[in-house]
C-alpha positions in Angstrom: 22.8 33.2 -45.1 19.4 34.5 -45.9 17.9 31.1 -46.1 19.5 30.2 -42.7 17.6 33.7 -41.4 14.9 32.8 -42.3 14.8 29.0 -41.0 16.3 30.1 -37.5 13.1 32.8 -37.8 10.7 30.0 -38.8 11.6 28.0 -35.5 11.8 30.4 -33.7 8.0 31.3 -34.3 7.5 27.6 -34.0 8.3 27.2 -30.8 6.6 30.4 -29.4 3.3 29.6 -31.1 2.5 26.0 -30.2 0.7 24.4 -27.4 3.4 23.0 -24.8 1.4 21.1 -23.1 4.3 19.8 -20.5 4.4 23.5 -19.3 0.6 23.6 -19.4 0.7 20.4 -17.2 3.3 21.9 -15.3 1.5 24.9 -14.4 -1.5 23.3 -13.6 0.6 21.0 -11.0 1.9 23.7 -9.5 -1.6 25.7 -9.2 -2.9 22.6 -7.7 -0.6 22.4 -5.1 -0.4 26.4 -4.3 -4.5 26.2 -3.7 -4.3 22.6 -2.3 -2.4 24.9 0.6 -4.7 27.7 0.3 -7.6 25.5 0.4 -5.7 24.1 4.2 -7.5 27.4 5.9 -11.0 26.7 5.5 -10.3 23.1 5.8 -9.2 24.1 9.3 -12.2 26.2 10.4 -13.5 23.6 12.8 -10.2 22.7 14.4 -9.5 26.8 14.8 -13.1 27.5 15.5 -12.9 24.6 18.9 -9.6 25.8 19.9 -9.9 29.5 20.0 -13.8 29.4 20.6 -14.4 31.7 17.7 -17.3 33.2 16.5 -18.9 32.9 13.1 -17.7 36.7 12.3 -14.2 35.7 13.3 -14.3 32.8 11.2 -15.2 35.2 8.4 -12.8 37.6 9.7 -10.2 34.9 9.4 -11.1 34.6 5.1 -11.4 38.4 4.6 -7.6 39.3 5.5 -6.2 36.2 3.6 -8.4 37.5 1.0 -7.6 41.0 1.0 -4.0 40.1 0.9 -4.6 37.8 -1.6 -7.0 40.5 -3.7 -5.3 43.6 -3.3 -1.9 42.9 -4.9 -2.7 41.1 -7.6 -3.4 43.4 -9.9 -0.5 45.4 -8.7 2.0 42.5 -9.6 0.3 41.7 -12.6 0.9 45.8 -13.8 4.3 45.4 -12.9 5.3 42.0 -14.5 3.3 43.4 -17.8 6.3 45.8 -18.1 9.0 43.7 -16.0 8.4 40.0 -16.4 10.1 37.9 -13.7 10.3 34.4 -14.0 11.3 33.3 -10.9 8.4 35.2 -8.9 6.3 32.4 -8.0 9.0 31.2 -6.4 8.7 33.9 -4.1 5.7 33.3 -3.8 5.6 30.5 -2.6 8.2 30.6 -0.1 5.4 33.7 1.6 2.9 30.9 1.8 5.3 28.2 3.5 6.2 30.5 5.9 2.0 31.3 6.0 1.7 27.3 6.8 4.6 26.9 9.3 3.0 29.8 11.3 -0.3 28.7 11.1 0.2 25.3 12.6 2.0 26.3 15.3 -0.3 29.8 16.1 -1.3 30.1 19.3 -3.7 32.7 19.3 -6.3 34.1 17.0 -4.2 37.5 15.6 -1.3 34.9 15.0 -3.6 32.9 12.7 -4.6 35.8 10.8 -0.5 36.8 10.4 -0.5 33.0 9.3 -3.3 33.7 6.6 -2.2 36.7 5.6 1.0 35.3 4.7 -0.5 32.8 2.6 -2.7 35.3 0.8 0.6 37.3 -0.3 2.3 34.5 -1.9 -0.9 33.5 -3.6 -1.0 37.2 -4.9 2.6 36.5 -6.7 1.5 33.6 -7.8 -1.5 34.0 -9.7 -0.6 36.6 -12.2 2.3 35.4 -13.7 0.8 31.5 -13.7 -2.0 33.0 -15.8 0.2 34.9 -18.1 2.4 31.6 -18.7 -0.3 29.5 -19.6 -1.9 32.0 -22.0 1.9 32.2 -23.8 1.8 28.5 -23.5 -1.4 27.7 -25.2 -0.4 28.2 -28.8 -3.6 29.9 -29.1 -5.7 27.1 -27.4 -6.7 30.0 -25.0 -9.4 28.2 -23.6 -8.6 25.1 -22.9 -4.9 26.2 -21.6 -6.7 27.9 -19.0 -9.1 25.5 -18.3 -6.1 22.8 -17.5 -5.1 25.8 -15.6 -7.5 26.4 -13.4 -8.3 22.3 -13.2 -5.4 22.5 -11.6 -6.4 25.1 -8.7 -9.8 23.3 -8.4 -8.2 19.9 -8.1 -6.1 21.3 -5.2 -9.2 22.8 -3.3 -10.9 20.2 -3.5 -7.6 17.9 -2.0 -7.1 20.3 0.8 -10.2 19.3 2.7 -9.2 15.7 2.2 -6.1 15.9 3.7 -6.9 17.6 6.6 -9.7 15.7 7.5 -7.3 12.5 7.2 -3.9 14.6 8.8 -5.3 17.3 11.1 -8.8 16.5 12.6 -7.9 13.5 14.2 -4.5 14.8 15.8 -3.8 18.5 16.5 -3.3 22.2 14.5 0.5 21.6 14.7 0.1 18.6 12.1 -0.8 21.1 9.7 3.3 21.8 9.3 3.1 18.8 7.3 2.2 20.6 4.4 5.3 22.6 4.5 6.6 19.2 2.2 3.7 20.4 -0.9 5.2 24.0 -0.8 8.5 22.4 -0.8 7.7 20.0 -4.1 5.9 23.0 -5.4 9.0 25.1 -5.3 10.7 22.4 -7.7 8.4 22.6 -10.2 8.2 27.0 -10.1 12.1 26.1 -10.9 11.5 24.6 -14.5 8.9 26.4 -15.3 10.5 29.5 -14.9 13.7 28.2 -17.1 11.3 27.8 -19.7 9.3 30.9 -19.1 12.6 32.4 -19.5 13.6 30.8 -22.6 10.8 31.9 -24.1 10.9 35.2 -23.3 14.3 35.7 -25.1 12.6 34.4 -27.9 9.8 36.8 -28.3 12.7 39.3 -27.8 13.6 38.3 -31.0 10.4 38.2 -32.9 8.3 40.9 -33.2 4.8 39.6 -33.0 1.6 41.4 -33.9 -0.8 41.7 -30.7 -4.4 41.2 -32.3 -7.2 43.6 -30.8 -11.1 43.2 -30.3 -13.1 45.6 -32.7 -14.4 47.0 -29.8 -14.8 51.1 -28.6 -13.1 51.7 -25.7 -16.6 52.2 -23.7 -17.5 48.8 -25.0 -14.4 47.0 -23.6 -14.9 49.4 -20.0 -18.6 48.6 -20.1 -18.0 44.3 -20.7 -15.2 44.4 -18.4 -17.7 45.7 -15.4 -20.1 43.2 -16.5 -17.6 40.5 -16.1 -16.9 42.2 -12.9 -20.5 41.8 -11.9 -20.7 38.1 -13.0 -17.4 37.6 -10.4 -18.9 39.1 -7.7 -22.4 36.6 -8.3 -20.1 33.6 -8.7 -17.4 33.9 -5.7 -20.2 35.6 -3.7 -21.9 32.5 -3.4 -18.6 30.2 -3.6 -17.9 31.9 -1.0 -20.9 30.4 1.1 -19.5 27.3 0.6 -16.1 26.6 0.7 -16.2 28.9 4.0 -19.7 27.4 6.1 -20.7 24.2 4.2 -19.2 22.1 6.6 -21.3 23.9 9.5 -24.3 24.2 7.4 -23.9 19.7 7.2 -23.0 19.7 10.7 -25.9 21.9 11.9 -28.6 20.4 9.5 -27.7 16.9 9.8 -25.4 16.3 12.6 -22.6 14.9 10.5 -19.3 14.8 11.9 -16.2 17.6 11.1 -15.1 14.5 8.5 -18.2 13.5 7.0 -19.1 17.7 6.5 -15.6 17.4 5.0 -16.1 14.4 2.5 -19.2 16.1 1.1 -17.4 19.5 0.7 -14.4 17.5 -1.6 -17.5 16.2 -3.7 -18.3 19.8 -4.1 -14.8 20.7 -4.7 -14.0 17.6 -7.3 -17.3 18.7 -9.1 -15.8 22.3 -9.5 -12.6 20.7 -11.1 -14.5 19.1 -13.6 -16.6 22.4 -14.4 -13.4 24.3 -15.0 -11.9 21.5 -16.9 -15.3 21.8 -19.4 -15.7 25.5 -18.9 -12.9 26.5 -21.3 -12.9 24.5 -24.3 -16.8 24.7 -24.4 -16.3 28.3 -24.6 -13.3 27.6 -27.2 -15.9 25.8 -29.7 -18.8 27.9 -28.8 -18.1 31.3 -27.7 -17.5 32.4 -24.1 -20.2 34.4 -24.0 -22.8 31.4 -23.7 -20.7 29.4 -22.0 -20.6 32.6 -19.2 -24.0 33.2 -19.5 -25.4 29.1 -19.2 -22.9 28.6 -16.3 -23.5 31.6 -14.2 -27.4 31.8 -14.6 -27.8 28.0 -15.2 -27.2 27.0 -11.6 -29.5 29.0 -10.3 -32.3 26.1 -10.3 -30.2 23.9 -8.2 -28.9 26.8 -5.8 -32.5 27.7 -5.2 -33.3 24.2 -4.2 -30.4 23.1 -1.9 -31.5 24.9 1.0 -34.9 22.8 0.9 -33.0 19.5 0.4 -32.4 16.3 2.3 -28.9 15.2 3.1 -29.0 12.9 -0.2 -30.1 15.4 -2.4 -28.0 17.8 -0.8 -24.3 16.0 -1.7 -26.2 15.7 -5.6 -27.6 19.2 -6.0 -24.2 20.9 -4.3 -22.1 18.5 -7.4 -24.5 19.9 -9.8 -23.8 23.5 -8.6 -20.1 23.1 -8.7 -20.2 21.4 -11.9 -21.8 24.3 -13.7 -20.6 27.7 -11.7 -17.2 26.7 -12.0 -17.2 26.3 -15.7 -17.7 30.1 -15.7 -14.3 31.1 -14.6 -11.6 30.3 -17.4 -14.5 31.7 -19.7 -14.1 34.8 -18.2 -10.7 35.0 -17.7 -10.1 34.6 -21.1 -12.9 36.5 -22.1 -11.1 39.7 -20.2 -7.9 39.0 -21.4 -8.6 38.9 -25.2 -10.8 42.4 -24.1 -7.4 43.9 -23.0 -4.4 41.7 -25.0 -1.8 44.3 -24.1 -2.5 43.8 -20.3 -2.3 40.1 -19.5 -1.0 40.6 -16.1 -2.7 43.2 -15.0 -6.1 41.4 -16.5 -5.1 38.2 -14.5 -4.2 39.9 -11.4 -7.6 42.3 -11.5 -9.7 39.2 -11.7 -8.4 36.8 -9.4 -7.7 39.3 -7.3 -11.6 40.5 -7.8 -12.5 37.1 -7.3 -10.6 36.6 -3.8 -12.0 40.1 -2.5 -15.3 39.1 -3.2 -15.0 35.9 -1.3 -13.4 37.7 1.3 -16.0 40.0 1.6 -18.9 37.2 1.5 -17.1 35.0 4.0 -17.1 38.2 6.5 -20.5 39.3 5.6 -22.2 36.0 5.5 -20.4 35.4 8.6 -21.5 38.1 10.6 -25.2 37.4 9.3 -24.8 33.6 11.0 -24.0 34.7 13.9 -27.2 37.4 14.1 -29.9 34.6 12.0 -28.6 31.0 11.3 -26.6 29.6 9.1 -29.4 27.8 7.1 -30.9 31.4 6.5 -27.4 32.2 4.7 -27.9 29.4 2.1 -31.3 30.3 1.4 -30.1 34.5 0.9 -27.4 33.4 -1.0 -29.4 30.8 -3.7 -31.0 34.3 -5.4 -27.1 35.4 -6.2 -26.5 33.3 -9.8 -30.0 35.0 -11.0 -27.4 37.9 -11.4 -25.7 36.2 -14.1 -28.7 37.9 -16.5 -26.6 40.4 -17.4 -24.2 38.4 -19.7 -26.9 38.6 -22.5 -25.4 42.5 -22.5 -21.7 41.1 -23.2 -20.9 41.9 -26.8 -19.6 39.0 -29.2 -16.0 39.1 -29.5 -14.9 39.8 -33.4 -11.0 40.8 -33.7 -9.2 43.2 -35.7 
C-alpha cells in the first residue's frame, strides 16, 4: 500500500512539474486570437477617424479608456484569482470582448465606440492574469520560454489584426468588423480545454504540497527592482505606444501611402515584435534576464533615434529592427517580476500587463493631444529619446534563490 502511495505520489509530481507544451500551445492560440481582436481597434483608426471626423486627441482618447479598462483591473483579478482560482474566467472574458466587437462595428457615434472599446478592454483584463498564471504552471520550470510562446502568441495576433482589417474592413465599411465575432467564437473553444486542464491540475497541486522557492532578496530589494521594472514598462509601452496607435498616419503623412500600404508596414512592425518575444525569453532563460532586459530596452535606442530621419525604405527596416529588439524585453520582465514575488503570480501578471496597457493608454492620449498642437513627425522624434531610459536595468540585482 505504501509502495502504491508513493508511485500514485511520484506521478502525480510528474505531471504537475513537466512542460505541457499542448497547453503552452494552447495558450498561446488563444492569446493570439484575444489580441488579434484587440489589435482590430487601432487597425480601425482611419476608418473611425473618416467617419466620425475625429481629432488626433480623440483618437487617443479612444486607446486611453480601452486601456484604462484593460489596466485597472488586472491586477485586481489577478489578487483575487491568487486566492480563488477560476478556471473558466477567460471565458468570460472573452464573451466581454465579443460583445466589445459586435458594438463596435455597428457604433454609430463616437461615445458608442468608446462603450465598444471599453468592453473589449474588460475582457482583456480577465484574460490576461490567469493566461499568465497557466503558462507559468505549465512550463515545468522552462519559465522563459513558456512565456515567451506566450506572449508570441499575443504578438502574432497584433500583428494579424492590421492584416485583416486592411483586407476585411477598409475596402467595405465599419459594420464588416462583426466578422470577427467568429475569432472570439473559436477562441471560446479553445478557453474550454484549457480550463479542463487547468482544472485538473489544480486538484493535483491540492494533493501535493509543493515548496514555493524565494529570491534571497530584502524586501526593499524586491520593492526597489519591482519599480525599476515598472520604469523599464513605462519606456517600452511608452514608445509602443507611438506606434501601434499613429504609425499608419506618420506613413500616410510622410509618404503619402495609402490606409493599406500604412497598414502592411505596421504588420512588418508587428511580425518583427513576435519574433522578439519569441527570442526574448529563452535568451534570458540561458543568460539571465537581467541582460536580456537591459540589451533589449536600451539596445533599440540607435535605431529609434534614427527612424524619424529615415526614408520610406529605411523606415519599414529600422521599425523591424525596433520591434525585434523592444519586444524581447517583455517575457524577461514578466518573468523577472514573478520569480521577485513567487507567492503572487496573479497579482504580478495582472500589475504588469495592466502597467503596460495604462502606459499605452496614457502615451496614445498624450502623444495624441501633442499631434494635434505640433505634428505627428515631431511625436516620433520626442518619443526616440524614451528606450535611453532603459539605463537603469544595470541597478536590477542578479536573481540568486533560496
Amino acid at each position: 500500500m505504501e509502495i502504491e502511495n508513493k508511485t500514485s505520489s511520484g506521478i502525480q509530481n510528474e505531471v504537475v512539474q513537466k512542460t505541457v507544451y499542448p497547453i503552452l500551445f494552447a495558450v498561446a492560440i488563444a492569446h493570439l486570437f484575444n489580441d488579434l481582436l484587440q489589435a482590430v481597434i487601432p487597425a480601425a483608426y482611419p476608418i473611425l477617424k473618416e467617419n466620425y471626423n475625429l481629432s488626433f486627441t480623440q483618437i487617443g482618447l479612444i486607446t486611453l479608456s480601452y486601456q484604462l479598462a484593460a489596466s485597472i483591473l488586472q491586477p485586481i483579478v489577478g489578487l483575487y484569482t491568487d486566492k480563488h482560482p477560476k478556471p473558466f474566467s477567460q471565458m468570460y472574458g472573452m464573451l466581454f470582448t465579443l460583445a466589445g466587437i459586435i458594438t463596435l462595428a455597428y457604433a454609430t457615434s463616437f461615445n458608442i465606440v468608446l462603450v465598444a472599446v471599453v468592453l473589449v478592454g474588460i475582457g482583456s483584463s480577465i484574460f490576461h492574469p490567469e493566461s499568465s498564471r497557466i503558462s507559468f504552471l505549465a512550463s515545468g520550470g522552462k519559465r522563459g520560454l513558456a512565456q515567451s510562446i506566450f506572449q508570441l502568441g499575443g504578438n502574432a495576433g497584433t500583428a494579424i489584426g492590421p492584416l485583416l482589417v486592411a483586407f476585411i474592413v477598409v475596402p467595405r465599411s465599419q459594420h464588416h468588423i462583426v466578422w470577427f465575432a467568429i475569432i472570439a467564437i473559436m477562441a471560446l473553444f479553445v478557453l474550454y480545454r484549457i480550463a479542463f486542464w487547468y482544472q485538473n491540475h489544480l486538484i493535483l497541486k491540492a494533493k501535493k504540497k509543493s515548496d514555493i522557492v524565494l529570491p534571497n532578496l530584502t524586501k526593499r530589494q524586491v520593492t526597489f527592482s519591482v519599480m525599476i521594472l515598472l520604469v523599464l514598462i513605462f519606456s517600452k509601452f511608452f514608445y509602443m505606444a507611438s506606434i501601434s496607435s499613429y504609425f499608419t498616419f506618420y506613413l500616410m503623412d510622410k509618404f503619402q501611402l495609402s490606409i493599406q500600404d500604412a497598414q502592411f508596414h505596421l504588420f512588418w512592425f508587428l511580425a518583427a515584435c513576435a519574433v522578439g518575444t519569441l527570442l526574448g525569453g529563452p535568451l534570458g532563460d540561458k543568460f539571465g534576464r537581467k541582460y536580456v532586459i537591459w540589451f533589449s530596452v536600451l539596445g533599440a535606442a540607435p535605431f529609434t533615434l534614427l527612424l524619424p530621419f529615415a526614408d520610406l525604405f529605411w523606415t519599414g527596416i529600422l521599425s523591424v529592427v525596433i520591434g525585434m529588439i523592444i519586444s524581447s524585453a517583455f517575457p524577461a520582465i514578466l518573468v523577472y517580476a514573478q520569480e521577485l514575488l513567487p507567492k503572487k503570480l496573479g497579482m504580478v501578471s495582472g500589475l504588469f500587463y495592466g502597467f503596460a496597457f495604462g502606459m499605452g493608454g496614457l502615451g496614445s492620449a498624450l502623444l495624441g493631444n501633442l499631434a494635434d498642437q505640433t505634428s505627428i513627425t515631431y511625436i516620433y522624434q520626442l518619443c526616440a529619446y524614451l528606450p535611453l531610459i532603459g539605463i537603469v536595468a544595470l541597478f536590477l540585482p542578479n536573481l540568486k534563490k533560496k
